[in-house]
C-alpha positions as CSV (number, residue, x, y, z in Angstrom):
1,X,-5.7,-18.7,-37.1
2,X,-4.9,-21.6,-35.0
3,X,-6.3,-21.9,-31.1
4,X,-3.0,-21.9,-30.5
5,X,-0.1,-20.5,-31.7
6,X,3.3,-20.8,-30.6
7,X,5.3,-20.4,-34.1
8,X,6.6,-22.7,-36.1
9,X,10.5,-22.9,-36.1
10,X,12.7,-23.9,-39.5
11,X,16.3,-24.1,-39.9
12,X,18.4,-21.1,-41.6
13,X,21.8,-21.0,-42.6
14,X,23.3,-19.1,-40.3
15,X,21.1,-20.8,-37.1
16,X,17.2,-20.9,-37.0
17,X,14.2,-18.8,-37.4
18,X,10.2,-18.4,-36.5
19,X,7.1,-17.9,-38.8
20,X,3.8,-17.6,-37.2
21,X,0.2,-16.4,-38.9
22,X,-0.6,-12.9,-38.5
23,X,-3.5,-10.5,-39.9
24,X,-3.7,-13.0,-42.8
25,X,0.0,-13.0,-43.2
26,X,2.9,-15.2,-42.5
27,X,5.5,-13.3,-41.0
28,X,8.9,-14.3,-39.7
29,X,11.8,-13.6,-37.9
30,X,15.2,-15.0,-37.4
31,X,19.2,-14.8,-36.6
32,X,18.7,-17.2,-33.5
33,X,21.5,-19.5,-32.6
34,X,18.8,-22.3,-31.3
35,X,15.1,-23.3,-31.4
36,X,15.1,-22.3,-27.4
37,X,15.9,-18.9,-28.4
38,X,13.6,-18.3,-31.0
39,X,10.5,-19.9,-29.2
40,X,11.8,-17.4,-26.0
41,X,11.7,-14.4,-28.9
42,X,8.2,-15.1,-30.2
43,X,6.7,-16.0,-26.6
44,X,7.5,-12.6,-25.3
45,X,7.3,-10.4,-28.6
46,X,4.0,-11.8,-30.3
47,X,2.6,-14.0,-28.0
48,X,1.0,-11.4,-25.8
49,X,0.4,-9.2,-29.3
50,X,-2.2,-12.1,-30.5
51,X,-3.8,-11.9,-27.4
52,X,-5.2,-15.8,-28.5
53,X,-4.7,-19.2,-27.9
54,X,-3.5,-20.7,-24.0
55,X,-0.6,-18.6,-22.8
56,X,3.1,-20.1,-23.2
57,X,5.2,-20.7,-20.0
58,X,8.1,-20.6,-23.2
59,X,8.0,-16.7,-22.6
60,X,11.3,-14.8,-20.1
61,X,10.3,-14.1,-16.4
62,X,11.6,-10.3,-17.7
63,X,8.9,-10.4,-20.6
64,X,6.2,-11.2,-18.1
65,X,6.7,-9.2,-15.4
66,X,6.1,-6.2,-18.5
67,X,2.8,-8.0,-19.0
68,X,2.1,-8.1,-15.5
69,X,3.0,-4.3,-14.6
70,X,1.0,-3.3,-17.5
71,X,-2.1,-5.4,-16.5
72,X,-2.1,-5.1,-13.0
73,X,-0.4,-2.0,-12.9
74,X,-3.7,-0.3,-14.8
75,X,-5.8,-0.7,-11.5
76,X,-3.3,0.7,-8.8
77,X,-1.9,4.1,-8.4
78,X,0.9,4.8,-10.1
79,X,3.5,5.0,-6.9
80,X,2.4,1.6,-5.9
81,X,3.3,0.6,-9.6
82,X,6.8,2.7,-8.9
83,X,7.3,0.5,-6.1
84,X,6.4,-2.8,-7.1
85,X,8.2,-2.7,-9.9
86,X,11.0,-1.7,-8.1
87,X,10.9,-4.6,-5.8
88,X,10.5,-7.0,-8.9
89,X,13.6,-5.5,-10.7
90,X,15.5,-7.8,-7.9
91,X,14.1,-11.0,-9.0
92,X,14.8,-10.0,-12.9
93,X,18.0,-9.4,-12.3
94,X,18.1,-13.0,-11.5
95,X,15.4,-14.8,-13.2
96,X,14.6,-12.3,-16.1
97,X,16.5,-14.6,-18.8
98,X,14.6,-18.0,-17.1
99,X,11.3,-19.1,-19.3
100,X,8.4,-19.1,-17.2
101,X,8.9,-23.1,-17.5
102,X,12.4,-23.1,-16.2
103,X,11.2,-20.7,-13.3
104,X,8.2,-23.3,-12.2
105,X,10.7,-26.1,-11.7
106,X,13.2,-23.6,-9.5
107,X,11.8,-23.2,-6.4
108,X,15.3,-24.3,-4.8
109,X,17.0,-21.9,-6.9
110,X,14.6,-19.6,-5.9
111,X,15.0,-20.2,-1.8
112,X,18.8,-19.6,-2.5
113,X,18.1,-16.4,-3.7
114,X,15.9,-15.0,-1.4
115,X,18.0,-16.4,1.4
116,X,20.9,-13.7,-0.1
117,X,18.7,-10.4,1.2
118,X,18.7,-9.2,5.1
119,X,14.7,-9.8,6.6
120,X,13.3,-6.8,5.7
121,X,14.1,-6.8,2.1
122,X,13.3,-10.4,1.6
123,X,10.0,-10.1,2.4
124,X,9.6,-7.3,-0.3
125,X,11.5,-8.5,-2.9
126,X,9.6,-11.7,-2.2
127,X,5.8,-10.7,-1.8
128,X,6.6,-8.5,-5.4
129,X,7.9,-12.0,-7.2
130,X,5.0,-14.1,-5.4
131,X,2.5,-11.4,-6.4
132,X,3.8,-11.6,-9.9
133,X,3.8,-15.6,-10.3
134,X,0.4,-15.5,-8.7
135,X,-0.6,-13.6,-11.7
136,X,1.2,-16.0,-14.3
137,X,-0.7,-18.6,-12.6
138,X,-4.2,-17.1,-12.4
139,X,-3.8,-16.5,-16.4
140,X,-2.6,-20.0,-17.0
141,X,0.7,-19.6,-17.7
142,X,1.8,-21.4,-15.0
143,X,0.3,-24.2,-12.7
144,X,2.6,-23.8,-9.2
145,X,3.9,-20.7,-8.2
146,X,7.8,-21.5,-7.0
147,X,8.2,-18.0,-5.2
148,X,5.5,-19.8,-3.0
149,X,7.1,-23.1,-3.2
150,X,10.1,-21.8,-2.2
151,X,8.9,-21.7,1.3
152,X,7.5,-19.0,4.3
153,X,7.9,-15.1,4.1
154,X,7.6,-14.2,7.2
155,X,6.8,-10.4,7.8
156,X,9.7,-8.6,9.8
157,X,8.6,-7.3,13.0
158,X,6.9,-3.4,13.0
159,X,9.5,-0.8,13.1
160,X,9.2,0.9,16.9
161,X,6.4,3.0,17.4
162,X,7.4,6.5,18.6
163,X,4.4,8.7,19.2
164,X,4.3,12.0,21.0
165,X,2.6,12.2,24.4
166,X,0.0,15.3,25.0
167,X,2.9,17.3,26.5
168,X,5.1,17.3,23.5
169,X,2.5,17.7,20.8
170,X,1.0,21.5,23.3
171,X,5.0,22.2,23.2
172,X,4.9,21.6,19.5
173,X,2.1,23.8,18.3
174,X,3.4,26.7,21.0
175,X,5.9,26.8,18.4
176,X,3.8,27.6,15.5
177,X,1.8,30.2,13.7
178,X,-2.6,29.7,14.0
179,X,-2.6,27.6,10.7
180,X,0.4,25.2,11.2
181,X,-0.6,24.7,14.7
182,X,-4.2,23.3,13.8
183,X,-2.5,21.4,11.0
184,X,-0.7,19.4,14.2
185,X,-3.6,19.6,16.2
186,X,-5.4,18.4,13.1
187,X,-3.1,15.6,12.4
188,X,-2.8,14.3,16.2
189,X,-6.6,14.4,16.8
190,X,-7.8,12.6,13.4
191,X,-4.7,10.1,12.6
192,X,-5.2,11.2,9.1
193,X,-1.9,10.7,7.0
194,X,0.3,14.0,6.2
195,X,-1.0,13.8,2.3
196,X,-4.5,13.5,3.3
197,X,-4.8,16.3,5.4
198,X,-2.7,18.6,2.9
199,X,-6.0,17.9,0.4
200,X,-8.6,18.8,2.7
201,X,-11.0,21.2,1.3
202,X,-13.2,23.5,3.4
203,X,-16.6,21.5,2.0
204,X,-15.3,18.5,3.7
205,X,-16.0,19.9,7.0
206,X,-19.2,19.1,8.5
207,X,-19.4,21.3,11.4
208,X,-22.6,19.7,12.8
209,X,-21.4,16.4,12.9
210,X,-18.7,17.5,13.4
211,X,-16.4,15.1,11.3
212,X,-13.9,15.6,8.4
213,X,-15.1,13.5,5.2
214,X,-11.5,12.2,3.8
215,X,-11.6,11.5,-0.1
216,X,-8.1,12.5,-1.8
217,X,-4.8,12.7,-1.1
218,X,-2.0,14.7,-2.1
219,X,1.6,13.6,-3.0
220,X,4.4,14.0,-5.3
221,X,2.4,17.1,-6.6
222,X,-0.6,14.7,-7.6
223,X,-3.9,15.5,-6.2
224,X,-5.7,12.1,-6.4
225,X,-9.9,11.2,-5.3
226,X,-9.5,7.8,-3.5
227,X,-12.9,7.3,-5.7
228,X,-13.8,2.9,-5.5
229,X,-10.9,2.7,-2.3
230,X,-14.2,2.9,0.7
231,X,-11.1,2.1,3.1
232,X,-9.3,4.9,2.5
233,X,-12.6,7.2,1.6
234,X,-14.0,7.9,4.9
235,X,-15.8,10.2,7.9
236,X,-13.6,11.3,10.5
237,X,-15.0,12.7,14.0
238,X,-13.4,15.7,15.5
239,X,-12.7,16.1,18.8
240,X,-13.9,19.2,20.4
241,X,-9.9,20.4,20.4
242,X,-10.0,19.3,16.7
243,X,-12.9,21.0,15.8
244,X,-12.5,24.7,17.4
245,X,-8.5,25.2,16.2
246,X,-10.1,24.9,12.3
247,X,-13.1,26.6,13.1
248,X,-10.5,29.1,14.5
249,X,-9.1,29.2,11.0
250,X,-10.1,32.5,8.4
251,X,-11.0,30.8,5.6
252,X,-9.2,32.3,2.3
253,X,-10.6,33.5,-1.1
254,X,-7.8,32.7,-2.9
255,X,-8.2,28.8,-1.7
256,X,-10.8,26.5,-1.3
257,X,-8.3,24.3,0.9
258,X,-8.0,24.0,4.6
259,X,-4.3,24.3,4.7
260,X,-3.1,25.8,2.0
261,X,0.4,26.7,1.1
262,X,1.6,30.1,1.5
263,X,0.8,30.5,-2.0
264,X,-2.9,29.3,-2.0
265,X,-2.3,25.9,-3.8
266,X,-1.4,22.5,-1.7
267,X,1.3,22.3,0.5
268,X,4.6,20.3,-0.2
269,X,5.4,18.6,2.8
270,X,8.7,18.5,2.1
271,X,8.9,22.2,2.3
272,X,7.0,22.4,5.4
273,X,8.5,19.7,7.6
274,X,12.1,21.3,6.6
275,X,11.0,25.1,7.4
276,X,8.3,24.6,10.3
277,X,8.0,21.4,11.1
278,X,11.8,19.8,12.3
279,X,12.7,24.4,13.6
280,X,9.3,23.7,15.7
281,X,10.8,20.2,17.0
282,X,14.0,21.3,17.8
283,X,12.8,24.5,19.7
284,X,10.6,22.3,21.9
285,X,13.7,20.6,22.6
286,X,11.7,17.4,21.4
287,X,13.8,14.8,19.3
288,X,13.7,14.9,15.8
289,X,10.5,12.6,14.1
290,X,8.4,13.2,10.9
291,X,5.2,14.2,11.1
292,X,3.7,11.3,10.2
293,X,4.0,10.2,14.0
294,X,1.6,12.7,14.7
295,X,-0.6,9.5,13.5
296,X,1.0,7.2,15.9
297,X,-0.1,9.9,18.2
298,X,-3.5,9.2,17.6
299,X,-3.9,5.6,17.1
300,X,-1.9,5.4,20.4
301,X,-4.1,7.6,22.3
302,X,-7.1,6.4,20.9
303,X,-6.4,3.2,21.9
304,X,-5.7,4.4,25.5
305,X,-8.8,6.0,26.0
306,X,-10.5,3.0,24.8
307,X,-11.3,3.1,21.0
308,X,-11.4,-0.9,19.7
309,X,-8.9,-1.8,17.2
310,X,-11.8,-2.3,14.7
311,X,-13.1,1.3,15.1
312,X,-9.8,3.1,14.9
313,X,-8.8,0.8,11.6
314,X,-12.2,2.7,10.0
315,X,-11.1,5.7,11.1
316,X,-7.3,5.6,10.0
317,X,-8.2,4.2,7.1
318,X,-6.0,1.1,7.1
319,X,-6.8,-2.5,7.8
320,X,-7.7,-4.0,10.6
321,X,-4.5,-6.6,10.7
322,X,-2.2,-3.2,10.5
323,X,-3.6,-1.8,13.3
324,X,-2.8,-5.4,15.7
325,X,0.5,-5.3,13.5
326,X,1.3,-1.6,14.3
327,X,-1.1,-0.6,17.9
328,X,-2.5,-4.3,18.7
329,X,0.2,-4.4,21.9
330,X,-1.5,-0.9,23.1
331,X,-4.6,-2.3,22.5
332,X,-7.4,-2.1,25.9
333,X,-9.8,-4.3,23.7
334,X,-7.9,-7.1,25.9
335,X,-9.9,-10.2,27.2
336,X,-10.8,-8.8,30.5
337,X,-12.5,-5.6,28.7
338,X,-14.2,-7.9,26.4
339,X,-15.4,-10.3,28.8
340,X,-16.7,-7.4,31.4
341,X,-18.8,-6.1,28.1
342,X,-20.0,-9.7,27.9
343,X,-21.2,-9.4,31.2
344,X,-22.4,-6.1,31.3
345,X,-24.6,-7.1,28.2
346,X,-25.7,-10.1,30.0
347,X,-27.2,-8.8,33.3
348,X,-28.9,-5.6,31.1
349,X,-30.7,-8.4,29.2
350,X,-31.2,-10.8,32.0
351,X,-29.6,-13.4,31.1
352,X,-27.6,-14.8,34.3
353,X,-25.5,-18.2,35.6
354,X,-27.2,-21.2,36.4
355,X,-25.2,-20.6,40.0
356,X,-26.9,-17.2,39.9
357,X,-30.6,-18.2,39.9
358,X,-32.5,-18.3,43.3
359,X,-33.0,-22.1,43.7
């Protein structure tokens, strides 16, 4: 077999067709009007079936982006494979027929399309077509990424922040049974994400520490171990309010969860936020918010008592440039608390200004 095979074209008499070299055979195909056509056919239909030679920018934008979900879709979970792909179905509406080749040399045609969506979709549907050219270029089908070319995408300012103060969240939880009031105390204490908390399991509480030891999630009725993810796989600490409403909690022998659904198995937090969650809200005369703010709650009081933006990215599990994005205007790890550290650290180690010495 060649290093390199990308067909070999001959005329037909109703257009044109392809033969290439295949498991010691010589296969063909045709019924193409034109030689572009057929060399489009065999680049996205046998090309990545022969798995040899240098890839072919000759294959369709639409015919990648399969390759690419498949590859890179392998290694992610599958809602963030959901989502990309939904973001890329955008730019194969428009590019899907383009070759690879014809894409490279569009980054105009490109800018004009991106410049059709409001900011916050553009920057989706964007990121999803760069992240996808990226690939093509990493794996040598292409040598300039025109997404890229095409110029800045600029991440839309953070949606407002609306946490609830200390007030609101005791109002809350006055309007809840024991178990769905620890799950808000829970959740407003720790920052942990609505589908994290739902998985807890009564062996991840460490009572001496005391801390919470985070390593699943739960969503969409898929329990999933965070496993190689070390971001999201963490330690919480408790806070003393934390720790006695679910040491509070009567563990059941039908469940070896923390907050388990009336049932025994994991909660669907869909359920719960119609039936407890938004009642509770609107007999606290509180406005209605998921309860996912509960983790604005935390990350916003947190930060007021002092917590740096570093430690609270560890223990929300996120990275450290979403916390600035998100908290980093709440944020008490300003200069003047940094430099007064500086200081602090300075005279405790006796190291002073030249101005300060006794002459």
């Amino acid at each position: 077999m060649p290093a390199e095979q990308r067909g070999s074209v001959f005329k037909t008499r109703n257009g044109y067709g392809i033969r290439w070299v295949e498991n010691g055979k010589r296969p063909q195909h045709t019924g193409f009007a034109t030689k572009t056509e057929a060399r489009r056919w065999f680049a996205a239909n046998v090309t990545p079936r022969l798995g040899r030679g240098r890839p072919s920018g000759e294959i369709s934008y639409d015919a990648f982006c399969e390759i690419f979900l498949a590859r890179h879709g392998a290694t992610i979970a599958a809602s963030t494979k959901d989502t990309l792909a939904g973001r890329l179905a955008h730019s194969r509406d428009r590019f899907g027929s383009w070759t690879l080749s014809e894409l490279e040399e569009a980054a105009a045609d490109v800018a004009a399309w991106r410049g059709e969506f409001p900011d916050g979709q553009r920057y989706r549907v964007t990121s999803a077509m760069r992240q996808a050219l990226a690939a093509a270029v990493r794996w040598k089908y292409l040598v300039r990424n025109p997404a890229a070319e095409a110029g800045k995408n600029p991440q839309p300012r953070a949606e407002e922040i609306l946490p609830f103060t200390p007030g609101e969240v005791d109002a809350i939880v006055l309007e809840l049974d024991a178990l769905d009031a620890a799950r808000v105390i829970v959740a407003a204490e720790t920052g942990l994400r609505p589908e994290e908390w739902i998985a807890l399991e009564r062996r991840d509480l460490d009572k001496t520490g005391p801390a919470l030891a985070v390593q699943r999630k739960y969503a969409k009725g898929v329990l999933r171990p965070y496993g190689k993810n070390h971001r999201a796989r963490r330690r919480v600490p408790l806070s003393a309010r934390a720790f006695a409403a679910l040491d509070r909690l009567p563990p059941r022998l039908d469940s070896t969860l923390i907050f388990p659904a009336p049932q025994g198995g994991h909660l669907e937090i869909r359920n719960w936020r119609s039936r407890k969650w938004y009642p509770a809200l609107e007999a606290a005369g509180i406005p209605r918010r998921g309860p996912y703010h509960l983790r604005h709650t935390f990350a916003t009081e947190a930060l007021a008592a002092g917590v740096s933006t570093f430690e609270l990215s560890r223990m929300m599990g996120t990275s450290l440039a979403m916390i600035d994005r998100h908290y980093g205007h709440l944020a008490r790890d300003s200069e003047d608390s940094i430099r007064a550290r500086l200081d602090a650290r300075s005279e405790r180690s006796g190291v002073y200004l030249a101005s300060d010495r006794d002459t």
